[in-house]
Structure formats: structure tokens, C-alpha cells
N, C-alpha and C positions, 0 to 999 in steps of 0.2 A: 615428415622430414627424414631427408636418409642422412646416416651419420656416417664416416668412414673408420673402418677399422685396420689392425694392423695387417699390411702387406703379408700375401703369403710369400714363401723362400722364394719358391718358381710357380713358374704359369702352370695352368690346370686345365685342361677340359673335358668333358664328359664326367665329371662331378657331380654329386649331389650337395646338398648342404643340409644339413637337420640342425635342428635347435635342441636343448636337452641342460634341465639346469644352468639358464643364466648364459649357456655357453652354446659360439657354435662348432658344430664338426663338417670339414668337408670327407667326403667317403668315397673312394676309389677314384677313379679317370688317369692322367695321363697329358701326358702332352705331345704324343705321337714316338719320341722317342724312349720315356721314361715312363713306368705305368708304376702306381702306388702301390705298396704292400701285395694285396696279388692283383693278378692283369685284371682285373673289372671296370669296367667305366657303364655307365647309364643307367644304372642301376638308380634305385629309388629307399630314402632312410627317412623311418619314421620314430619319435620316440613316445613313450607309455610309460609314465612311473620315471622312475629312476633307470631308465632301460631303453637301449637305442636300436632299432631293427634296422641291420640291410639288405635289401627284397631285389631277388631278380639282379635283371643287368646283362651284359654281355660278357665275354673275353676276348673277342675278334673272331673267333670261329664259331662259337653258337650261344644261343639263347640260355640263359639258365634257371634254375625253380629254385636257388639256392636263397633262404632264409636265415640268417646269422644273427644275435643276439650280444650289445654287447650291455654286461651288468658293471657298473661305476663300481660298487662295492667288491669284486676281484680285479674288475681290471682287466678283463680281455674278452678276448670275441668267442662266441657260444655258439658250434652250429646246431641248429634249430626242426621243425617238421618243415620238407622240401614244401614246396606249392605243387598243387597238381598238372600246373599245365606252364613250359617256360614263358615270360616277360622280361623284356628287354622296354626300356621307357616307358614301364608302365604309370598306372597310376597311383598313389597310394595314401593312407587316410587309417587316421586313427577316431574310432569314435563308440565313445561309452565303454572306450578300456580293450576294445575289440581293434585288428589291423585289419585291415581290408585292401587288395590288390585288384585294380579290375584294367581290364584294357591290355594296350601295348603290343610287341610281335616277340613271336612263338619262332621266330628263323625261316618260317615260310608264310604266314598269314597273318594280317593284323586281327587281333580278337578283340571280340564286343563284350 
């Protein structure tokens, strides 16, 4: 059954959405004229613990390997070990406490 929640301010897209205690976060996107906190949209968040990763994404000019952490207990965003290779839309997945990014495009080539 889906339930509706409350309205965001304004429209959104190229968003993610992650879940993380009870609560959700949307992370980055935009809505062509307005981009959230910084330019990112497609980007991929995934959460671990008490702890919410945002992986990859774009800015409108390139791909990025950017990793950011955010911890509930200070309260702000953490930057993290980059990724070795950029993803924009990629995939992402937490599992056995490990984050895992696979897939997506690098600004010239989709990766396997």
C-alpha cells in the first residue's frame, strides 16, 4: 500500500531518496532552474548505521567520484575516500555493512 506524505516546498528532479532512521532524505537534484545546496543531481544515497552516504552524481559539466558522509550525531556532511572511477546514475547498495557502487557513466562511457 503506498501512503502519502507531506508535500515537498517545490518540485525536484534528478533526486535521490534514501531512507535512514524512520526518516526520509531527498539528496541533491533541482529543478532546472534552482539546484539544492550544491549543483548535484543523480547522484545515488545510501544509508549504514546511523550514517547516510551520497555516491557519485553529476554537476552538469562532469561525472563525479565524490563520496560524502553525512553522521546524525554532528549533523553535517563528511567528505569521504573519492571512488576510483566517476558515476553518474549509478548503482548503489549497502550490504553486510559494506557500500558498494557499480555501473553508471564516467561522462564518456557507460561502465559494467
Amino acid at each position: 500500500m503506498i501512503k502519502s506524505l507531506m508535500a515537498m516546498r517545490s518540485v525536484r528532479g534528478y533526486a535521490f531518496v534514501a531512507w535512514l532512521n524512520s526518516q526520509h532524505y531527498v539528496l541533491g537534484g533541482g529543478n532546472r532552474c534552482v539546484w539544492y545546496n550544491t549543483a548535484k543531481g543523480s547522484l545515488r544515497g545510501v544509508s549504514i548505521g546511523n550514517k547516510l552516504f551520497a555516491i557519485g552524481g553529476g554537476n552538469g559539466i562532469e561525472s563525479l567520484t565524490d563520496v560524502e558522509m553525512l553522521t546524525l550525531d554532528i549533523g553535517r556532511w563528511i567528505c569521504t575516500r573519492s571512488m576510483l572511477q566517476r558515476r553518474f546514475v549509478a548503482g548503489a547498495v549497502e550490504l553486510n555493512g559494506i557500500l558498494y557502487a557499480s555501473e553508471g557513466f564516467d561522462g564518456s562511457d557507460y561502465l559494467k
